[in-house]
C-alpha positions as CSV (number, residue, x, y, z in Angstrom):
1,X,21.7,1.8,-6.5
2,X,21.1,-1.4,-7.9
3,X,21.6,-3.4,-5.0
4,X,19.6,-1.3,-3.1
5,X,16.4,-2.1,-6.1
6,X,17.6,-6.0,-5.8
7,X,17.4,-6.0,-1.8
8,X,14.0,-4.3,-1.9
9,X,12.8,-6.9,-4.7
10,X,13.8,-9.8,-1.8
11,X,12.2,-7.9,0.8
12,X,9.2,-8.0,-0.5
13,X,9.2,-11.2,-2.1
14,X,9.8,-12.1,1.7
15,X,6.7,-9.9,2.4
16,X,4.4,-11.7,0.4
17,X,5.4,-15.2,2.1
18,X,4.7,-13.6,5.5
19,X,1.6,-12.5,4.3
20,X,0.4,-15.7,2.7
21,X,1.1,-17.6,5.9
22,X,-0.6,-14.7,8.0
23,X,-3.7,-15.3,5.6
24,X,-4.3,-18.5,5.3
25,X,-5.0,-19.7,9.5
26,X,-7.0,-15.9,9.7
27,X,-9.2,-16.9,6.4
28,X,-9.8,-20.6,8.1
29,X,-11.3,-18.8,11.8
30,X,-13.1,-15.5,10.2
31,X,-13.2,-16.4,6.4
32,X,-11.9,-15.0,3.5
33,X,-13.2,-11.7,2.7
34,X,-12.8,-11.0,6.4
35,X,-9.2,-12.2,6.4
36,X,-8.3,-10.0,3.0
37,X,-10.4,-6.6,4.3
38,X,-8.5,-7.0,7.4
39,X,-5.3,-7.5,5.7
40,X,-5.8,-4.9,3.6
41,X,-6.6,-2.4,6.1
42,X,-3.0,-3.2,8.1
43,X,-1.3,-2.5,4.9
44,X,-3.4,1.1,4.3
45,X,-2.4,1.9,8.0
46,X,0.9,1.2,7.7
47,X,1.0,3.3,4.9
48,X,-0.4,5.9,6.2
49,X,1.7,6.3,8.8
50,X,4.6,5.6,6.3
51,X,3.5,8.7,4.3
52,X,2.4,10.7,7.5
53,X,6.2,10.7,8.9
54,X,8.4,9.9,5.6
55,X,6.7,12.0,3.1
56,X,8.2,15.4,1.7
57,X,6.4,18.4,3.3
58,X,5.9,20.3,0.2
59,X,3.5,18.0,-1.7
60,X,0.5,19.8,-3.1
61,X,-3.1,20.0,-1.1
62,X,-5.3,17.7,-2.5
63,X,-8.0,20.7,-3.5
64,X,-5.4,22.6,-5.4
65,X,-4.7,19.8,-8.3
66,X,-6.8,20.2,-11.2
67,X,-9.9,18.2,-11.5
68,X,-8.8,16.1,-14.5
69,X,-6.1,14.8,-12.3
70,X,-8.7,14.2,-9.5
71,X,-10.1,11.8,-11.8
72,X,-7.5,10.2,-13.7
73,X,-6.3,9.0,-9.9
74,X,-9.7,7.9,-9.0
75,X,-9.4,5.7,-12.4
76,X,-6.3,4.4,-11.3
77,X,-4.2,6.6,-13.4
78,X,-2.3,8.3,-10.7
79,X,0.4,10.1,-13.1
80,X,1.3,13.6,-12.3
């Protein structure tokens, strides 16, 4: 299990370089905020998709949490 924790740790160290090269030409033609939003949104999309097919099917509704936990997350405590 640890090796698996140590190859993830390269993979995305790798990630990041990819990204950083990705970023800089795209900041240089549509500028920076553009380049960042639209690497951002890649990311959430990928995710998405990620947690659309991967994800277990018996996670709670959104609506049937309690609403303290509705707002911890929107805080950017996200702890269950």
């Amino acid at each position: 299990m640890a090796l698996l924790f140590i190859l993830l740790v390269i993979a995305g160290g790798m990630g990041l370089s990819v990204e950083a090269g990705l970023l800089g030409p795209l900041a240089s033609q549509v500028g920076d905020l553009w380049a960042t939003m639209s690497i951002f949104g890649i990311g959430a999309v990928l995710t998405f998709f990620l947690m659309l097919f991967f994800s277990p099917r018996s996670s709670p509704s959104f609506f049937s949490l309690p609403g303290w936990q509705l707002t911890a997350v929107c805080w950017g405590r996200g702890t269950w």
